[in-house]
C-alpha positions in Angstrom: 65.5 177.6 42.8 64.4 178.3 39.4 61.9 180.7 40.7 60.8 184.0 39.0 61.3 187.4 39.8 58.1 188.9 41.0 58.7 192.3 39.2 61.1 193.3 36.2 64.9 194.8 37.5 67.0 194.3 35.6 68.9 192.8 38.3 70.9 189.4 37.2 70.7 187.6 40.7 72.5 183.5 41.1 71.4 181.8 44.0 72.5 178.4 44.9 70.8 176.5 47.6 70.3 179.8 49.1 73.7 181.3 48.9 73.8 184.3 46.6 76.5 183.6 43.9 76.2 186.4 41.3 74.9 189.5 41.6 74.5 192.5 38.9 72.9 194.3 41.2 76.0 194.2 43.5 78.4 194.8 40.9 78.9 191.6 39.1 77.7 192.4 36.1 76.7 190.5 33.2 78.6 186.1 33.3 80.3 187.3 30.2 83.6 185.4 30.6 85.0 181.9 31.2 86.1 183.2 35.5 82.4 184.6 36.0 80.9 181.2 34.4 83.4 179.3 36.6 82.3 180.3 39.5 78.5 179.7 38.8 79.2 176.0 37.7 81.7 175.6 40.9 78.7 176.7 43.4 76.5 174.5 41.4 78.9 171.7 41.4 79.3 171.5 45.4 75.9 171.6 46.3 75.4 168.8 44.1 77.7 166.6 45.7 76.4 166.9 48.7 
């Protein structure tokens, strides 16, 4: 939603049209490799073809 975080976490948190993609928080980690980016840009992708 491109909406801030109200306080710092340090939590890395993807949602995409409400769906939560990526999460540091639950273990995730840093998108620091080619399958992690995939997945973000594949979320991304079918939303927008809707």
């Amino acid at each position: 939603t491109g909406e801030s975080t109200p306080s710092t976490s340090g939590w890395f948190e993807v949602e995409v049209n409400g769906k939560l993609v990526h999460s540091k928080k639950e273990g995730s980690g840093f998108v620091d490799n080619e399958q992690k980016m995939a997945a973000l840009v594949d979320a991304i992708d079918k939303v927008l073809r809707k």
